[in-house]
C-alpha positions as CSV (number, residue, x, y, z in Angstrom):
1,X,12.5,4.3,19.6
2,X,9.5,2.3,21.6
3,X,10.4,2.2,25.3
4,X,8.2,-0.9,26.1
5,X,7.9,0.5,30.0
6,X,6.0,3.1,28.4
7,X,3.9,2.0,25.4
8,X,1.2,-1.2,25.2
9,X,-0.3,-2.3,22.3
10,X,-3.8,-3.9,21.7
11,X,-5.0,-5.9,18.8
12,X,-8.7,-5.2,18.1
13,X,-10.3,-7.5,15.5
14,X,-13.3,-6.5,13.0
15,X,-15.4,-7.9,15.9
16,X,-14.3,-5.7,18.6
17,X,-12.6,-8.4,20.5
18,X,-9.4,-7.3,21.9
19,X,-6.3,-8.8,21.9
20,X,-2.9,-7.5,23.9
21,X,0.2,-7.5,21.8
22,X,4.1,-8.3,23.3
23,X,6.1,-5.6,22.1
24,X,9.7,-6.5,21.2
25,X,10.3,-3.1,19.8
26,X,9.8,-0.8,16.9
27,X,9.9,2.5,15.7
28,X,6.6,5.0,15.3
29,X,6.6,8.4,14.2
30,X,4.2,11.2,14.7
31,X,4.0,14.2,12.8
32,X,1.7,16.6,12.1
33,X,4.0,18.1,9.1
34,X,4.5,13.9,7.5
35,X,2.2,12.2,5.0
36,X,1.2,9.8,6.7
37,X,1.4,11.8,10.1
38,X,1.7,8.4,12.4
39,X,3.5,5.6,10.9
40,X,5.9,3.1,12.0
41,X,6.9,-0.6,12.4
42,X,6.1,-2.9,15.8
43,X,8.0,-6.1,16.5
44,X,5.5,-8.2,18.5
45,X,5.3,-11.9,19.5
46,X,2.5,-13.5,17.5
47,X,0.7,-16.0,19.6
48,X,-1.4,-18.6,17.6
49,X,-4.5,-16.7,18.5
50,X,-3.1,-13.1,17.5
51,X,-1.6,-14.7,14.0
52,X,-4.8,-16.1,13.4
53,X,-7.0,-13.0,13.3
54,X,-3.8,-10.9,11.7
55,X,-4.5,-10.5,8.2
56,X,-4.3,-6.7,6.7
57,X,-6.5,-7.4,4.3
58,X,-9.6,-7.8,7.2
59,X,-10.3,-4.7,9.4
60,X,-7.9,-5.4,11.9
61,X,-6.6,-2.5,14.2
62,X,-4.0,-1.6,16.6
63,X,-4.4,0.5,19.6
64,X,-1.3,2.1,20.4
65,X,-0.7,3.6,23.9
66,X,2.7,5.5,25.0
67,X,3.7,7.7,27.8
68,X,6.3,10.6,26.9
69,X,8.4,12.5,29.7
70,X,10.4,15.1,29.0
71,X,11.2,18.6,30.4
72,X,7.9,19.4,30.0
73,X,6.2,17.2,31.7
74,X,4.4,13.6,31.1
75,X,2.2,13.1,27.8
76,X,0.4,10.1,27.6
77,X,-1.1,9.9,23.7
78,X,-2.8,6.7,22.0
79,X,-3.4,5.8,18.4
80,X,-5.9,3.7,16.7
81,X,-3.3,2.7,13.9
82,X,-4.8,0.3,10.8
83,X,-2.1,-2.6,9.5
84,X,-0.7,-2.2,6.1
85,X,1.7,-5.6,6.3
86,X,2.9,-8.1,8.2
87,X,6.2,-9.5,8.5
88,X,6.5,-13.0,10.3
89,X,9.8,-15.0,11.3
90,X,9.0,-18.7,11.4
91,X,12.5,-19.6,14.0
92,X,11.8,-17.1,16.3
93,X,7.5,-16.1,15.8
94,X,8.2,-12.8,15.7
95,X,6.4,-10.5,13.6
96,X,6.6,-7.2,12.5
97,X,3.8,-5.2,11.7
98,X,3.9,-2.1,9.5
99,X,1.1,0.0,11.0
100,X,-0.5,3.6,9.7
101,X,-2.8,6.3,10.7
102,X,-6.1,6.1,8.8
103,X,-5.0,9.0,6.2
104,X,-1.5,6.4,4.8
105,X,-4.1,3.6,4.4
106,X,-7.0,5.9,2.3
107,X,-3.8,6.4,-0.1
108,X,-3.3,2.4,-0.6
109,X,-6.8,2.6,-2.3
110,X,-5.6,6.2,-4.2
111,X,-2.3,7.8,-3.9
112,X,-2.8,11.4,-3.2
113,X,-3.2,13.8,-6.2
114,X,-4.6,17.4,-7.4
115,X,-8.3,16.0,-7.6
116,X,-10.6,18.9,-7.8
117,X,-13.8,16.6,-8.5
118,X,-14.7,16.6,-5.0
119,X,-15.0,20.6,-5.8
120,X,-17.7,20.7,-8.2
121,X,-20.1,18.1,-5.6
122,X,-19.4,20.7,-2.5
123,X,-23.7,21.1,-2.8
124,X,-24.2,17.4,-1.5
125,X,-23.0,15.7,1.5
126,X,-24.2,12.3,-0.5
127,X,-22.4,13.3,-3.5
128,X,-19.4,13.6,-1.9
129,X,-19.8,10.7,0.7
130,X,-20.2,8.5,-3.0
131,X,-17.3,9.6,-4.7
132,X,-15.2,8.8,-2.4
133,X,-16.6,5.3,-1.5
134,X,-16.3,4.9,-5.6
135,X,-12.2,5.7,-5.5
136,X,-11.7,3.6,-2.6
137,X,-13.7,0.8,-3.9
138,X,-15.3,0.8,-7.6
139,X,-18.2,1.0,-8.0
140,X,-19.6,1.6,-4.7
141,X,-22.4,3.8,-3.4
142,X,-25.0,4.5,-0.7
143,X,-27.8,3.2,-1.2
144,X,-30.9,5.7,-1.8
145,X,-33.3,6.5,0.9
146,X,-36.9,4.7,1.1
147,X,-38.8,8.0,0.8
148,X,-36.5,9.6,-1.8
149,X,-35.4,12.2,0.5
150,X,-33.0,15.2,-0.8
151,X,-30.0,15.7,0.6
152,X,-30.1,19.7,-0.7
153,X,-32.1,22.5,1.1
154,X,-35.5,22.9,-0.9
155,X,-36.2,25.6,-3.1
156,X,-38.2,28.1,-1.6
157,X,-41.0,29.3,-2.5
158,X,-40.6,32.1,-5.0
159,X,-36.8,32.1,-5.9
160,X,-37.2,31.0,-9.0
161,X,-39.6,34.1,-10.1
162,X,-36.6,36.3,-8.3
163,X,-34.5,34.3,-10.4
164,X,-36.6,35.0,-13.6
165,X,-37.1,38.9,-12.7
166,X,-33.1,39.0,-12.6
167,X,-32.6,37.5,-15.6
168,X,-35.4,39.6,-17.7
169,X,-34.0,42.9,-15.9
170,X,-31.2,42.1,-17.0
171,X,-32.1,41.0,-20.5
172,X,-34.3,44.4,-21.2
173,X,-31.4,46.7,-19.9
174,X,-29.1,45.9,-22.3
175,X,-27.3,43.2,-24.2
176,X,-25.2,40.7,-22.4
177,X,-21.1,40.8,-22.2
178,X,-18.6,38.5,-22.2
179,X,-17.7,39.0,-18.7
């Protein structure tokens, strides 16, 4: 449970412009052994300004701050937390926010799954840089560098005659097997 003594909250817009929340309560968990491993949901007074710029579907964030004390010691630990929903009461103008570390929100765009793909483009940074921009949103790339630069190490020179000498070596020493 949120001890509002000990935790503060702070909206930050796509802009960078900061806004500090009114905690009524809430519940967050962190855990390093949960998908996703912070979570939770905050009850917070939404001020005209603060519903205004509160829409999950625009990169809105929540800076989460809390101070732990227990036998061993004082822990102060904060979390940049995205918002998944929003819950508002119209009597009372509270609203409850269901907020998420950055690895719950990756899954709204895809659930998490065997995918091996990412495997076979483990030679290029770019490659794998696209594929994920393309399951998170269709279609989406980088775009190409101005001089056409290569993201892989250059061949040098020579390793493709090594290459050729292997392959004839091993060609003239006997046929080829299965394995």
């Amino acid at each position: 449970m949120i001890s509002s003594d000990q935790t503060s909250a702070v909206l930050v817009d796509a802009a960078g412009t900061e806004y500090p929340l009114n905690l009524l309560g809430g519940d967050v968990t962190v855990d390093a052994g949960r998908w996703p491993r912070v979570s939770g949901n905050l009850r917070v007074t939404a001020t005209p300004a603060i519903s205004a710029v509160l829409d999950p579907r625009e990169d809105v964030r929540i800076r989460l701050a809390g101070t732990v004390t227990s036998g061993a010691g004082t822990s102060t630990r904060t979390h940049d937390l995205g918002v998944r929903s929003r819950t508002r009461a119209q009597r009372s103008g509270e609203t409850v926010l269901e907020v998420a570390s950055d690895e719950a929100l990756l899954s709204d765009y895809r659930p998490p799954a065997d995918d091996l793909a990412p495997q076979a483009l483990q030679g290029s940074l770019r490659s794998i840089i696209n594929y994920v921009l393309g399951c998170a949103i269709p279609g989406a790339a980088l775009e190409a560098t101005r001089r056409g630069d290569q993201d892989t190490p250059p061949i040098r020179p020579g390793a493709l005659d090594v290459l050729a000498q292997h392959v004839l070596g091993r060609a003239v020493a006997g046929p080829f097997g299965d394995d």
